[in-house]
C-alpha positions in Angstrom: 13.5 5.5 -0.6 9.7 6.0 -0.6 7.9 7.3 -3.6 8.9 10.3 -5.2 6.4 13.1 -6.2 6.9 12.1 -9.6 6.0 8.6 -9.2 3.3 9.5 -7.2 1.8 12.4 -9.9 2.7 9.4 -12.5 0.5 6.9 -10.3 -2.0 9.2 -10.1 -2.3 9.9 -13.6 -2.4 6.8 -14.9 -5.3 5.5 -13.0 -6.9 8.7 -13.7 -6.9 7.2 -17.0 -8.0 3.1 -16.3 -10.6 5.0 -14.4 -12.1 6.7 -17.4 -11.2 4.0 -20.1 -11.7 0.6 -18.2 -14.7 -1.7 -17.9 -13.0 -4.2 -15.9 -14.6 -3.2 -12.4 -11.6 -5.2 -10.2 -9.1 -2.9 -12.6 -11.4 0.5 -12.1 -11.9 0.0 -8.7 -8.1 -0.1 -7.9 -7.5 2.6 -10.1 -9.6 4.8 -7.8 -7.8 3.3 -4.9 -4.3 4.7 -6.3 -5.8 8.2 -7.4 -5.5 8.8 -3.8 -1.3 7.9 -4.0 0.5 4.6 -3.2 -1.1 4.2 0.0 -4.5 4.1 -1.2 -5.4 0.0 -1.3 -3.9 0.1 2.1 -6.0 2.8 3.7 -9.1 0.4 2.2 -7.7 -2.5 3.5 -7.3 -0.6 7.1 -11.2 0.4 7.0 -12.4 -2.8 6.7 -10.2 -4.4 9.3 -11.2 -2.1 11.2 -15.4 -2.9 10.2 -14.2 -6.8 10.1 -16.0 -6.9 13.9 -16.0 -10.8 14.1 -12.5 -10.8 12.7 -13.0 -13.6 10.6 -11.2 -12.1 7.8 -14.1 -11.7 5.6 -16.6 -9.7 4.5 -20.0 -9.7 4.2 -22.1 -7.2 1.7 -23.3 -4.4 4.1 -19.2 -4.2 5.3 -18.3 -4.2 2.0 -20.7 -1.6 1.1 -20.0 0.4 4.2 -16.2 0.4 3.7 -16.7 1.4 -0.1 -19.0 3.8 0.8 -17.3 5.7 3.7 -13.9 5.6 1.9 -15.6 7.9 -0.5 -15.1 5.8 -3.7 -17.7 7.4 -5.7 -20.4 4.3 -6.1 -23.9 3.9 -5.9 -25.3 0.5 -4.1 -26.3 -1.1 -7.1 -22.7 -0.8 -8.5 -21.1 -2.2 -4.8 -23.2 -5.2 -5.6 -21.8 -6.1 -9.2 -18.5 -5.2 -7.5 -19.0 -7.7 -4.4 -20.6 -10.3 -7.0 -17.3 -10.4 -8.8 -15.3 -11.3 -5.7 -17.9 -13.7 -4.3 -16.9 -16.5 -6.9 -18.4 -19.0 -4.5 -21.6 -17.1 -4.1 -21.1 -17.6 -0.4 -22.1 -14.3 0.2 -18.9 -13.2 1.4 -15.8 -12.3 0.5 -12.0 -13.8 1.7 -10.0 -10.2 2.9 -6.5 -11.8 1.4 -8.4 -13.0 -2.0 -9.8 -9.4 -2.2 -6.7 -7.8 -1.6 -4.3 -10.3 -3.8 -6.8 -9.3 -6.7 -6.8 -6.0 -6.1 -3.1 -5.1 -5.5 -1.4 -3.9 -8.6 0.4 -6.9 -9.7 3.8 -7.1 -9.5 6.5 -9.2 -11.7 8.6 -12.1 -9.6 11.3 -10.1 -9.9 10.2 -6.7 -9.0 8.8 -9.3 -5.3 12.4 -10.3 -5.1 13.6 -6.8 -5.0 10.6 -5.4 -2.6 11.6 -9.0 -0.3 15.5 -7.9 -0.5 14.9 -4.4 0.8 12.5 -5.9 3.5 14.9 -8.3 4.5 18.2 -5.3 5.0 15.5 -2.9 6.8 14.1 -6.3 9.5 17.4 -6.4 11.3 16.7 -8.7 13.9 14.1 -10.7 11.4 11.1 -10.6 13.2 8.7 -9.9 10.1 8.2 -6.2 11.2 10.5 -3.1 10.4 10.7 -0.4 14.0 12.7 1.9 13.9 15.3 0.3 16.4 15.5 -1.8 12.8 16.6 1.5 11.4 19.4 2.6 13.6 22.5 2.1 11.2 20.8 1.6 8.2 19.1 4.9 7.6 21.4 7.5 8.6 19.5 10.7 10.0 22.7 13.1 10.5 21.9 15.0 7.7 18.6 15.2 8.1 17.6 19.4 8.5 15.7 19.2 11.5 18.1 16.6 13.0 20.6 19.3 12.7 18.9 22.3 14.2 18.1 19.7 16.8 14.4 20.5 16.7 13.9 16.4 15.9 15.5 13.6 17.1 16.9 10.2 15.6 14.3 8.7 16.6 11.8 11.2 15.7 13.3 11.1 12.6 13.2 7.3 11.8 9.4 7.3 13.1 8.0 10.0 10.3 10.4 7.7 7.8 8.1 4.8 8.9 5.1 7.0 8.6 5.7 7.1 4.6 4.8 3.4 4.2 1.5 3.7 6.2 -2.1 5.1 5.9 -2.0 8.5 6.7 -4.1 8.8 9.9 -3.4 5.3 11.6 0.0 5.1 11.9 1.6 2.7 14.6 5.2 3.3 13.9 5.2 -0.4 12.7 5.9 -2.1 8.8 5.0 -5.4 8.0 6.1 -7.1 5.2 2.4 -7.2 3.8 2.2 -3.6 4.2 5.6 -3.0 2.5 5.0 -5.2 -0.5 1.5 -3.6 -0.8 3.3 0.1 -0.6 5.6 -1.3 -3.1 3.0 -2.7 -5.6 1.4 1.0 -6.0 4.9 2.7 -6.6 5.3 -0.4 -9.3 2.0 0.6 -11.1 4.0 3.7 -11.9 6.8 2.3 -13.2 6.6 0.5 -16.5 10.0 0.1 -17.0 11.9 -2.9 -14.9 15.2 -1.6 -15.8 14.2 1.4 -13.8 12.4 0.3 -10.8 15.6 -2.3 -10.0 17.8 0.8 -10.3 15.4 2.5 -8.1 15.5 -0.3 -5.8 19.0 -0.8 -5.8 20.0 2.6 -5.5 17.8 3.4 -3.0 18.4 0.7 -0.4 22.1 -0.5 -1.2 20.9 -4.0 -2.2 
């Protein structure tokens, strides 16, 4: 239901390549986001929450720089500033965290959101805008799991590490929004040129 290994070798590869043929920075600087795998953007987006100190959902240079820098993106200062410069339209000297994020996820067709929105909706059973995995009991059947049945894990165990696909790898909290899922979503679709295939992979995948 997550990613594959394929799609995430194919993810990787291709922004191997907008990396090394691009000049568009917004477009090279996902690119290196997603060399990392589908939860790339998000493990960005997490650091500079987590810099954001005033939480006023945006960022100024040096927490731009500092996020950029300790994520280990590969850019010298001078190149941070014509990055920052292309995102502060308003030359306000700071940059809106949803603006910088809708520009830097992967876009995504209406009908590839539909699909993502559908499989949200199934997963959030008592729609409360988050998936738990007391949203997964019934849905995602663990009995065949291998480790369910040498009973070394149980269901719940189970559902948790399912959860843990669809976050950043290090700060996981056992909770999905539908941002988070969307944004998980919009790096497996970078892989995926074909929309035959990735509703098929959608549908078959979550039953929709």
């Amino acid at each position: 239901m997550a990613a594959t290994s394929r799609h995430q070798e194919e993810l990787k590869r291709k922004a191997m390549k907008a990396i090394q043929t691009s000049t568009d920075p917004i477009e090279i600087l996902r690119a290196k986001c997603l060399a990392r795998g589908a939860n790339g953007i998000r493990g960005l987006s997490r650091l500079f929450k987590i810099m954001d100190d005033n939480k006023n959902r945006k960022l100024d240079f040096e927490e731009f720089r500092k996020g950029i820098t300790e994520y280990g993106l590969n850019y010298n200062k001078e190149e941070i500033s014509e990055i920052f410069a292309v995102f502060d339209r308003d030359k306000s000297g700071q940059i809106d965290f949803e603006e910088f994020l809708d520009k830097l996820r992967p876009p995504m067709t209406r009908m590839r959101i539909e699909l993502v929105n559908q499989a949200f909706n199934k997963l959030d059973k008592n729609q409360d805008g988050k998936i738990e995995t007391s949203d997964l009991k019934g849905v995602y059947n663990v009995k065949q799991h291998p480790k369910y049945l040498n009973g070394e894990w149980s269901e719940d165990q189970i559902l948790r590490k399912f959860l843990d696909t669809f976050d950043t790898k290090g700060s996981e909290d056992g909770i999905i929004t539908r941002e988070e899922f969307l944004q998980y979503y919009s790096s497996v679709s970078a892989s995926i040129d074909n929309d035959a295939y990735f509703d098929l992979m959608m549908r078959t995948n979550w039953k929709l």
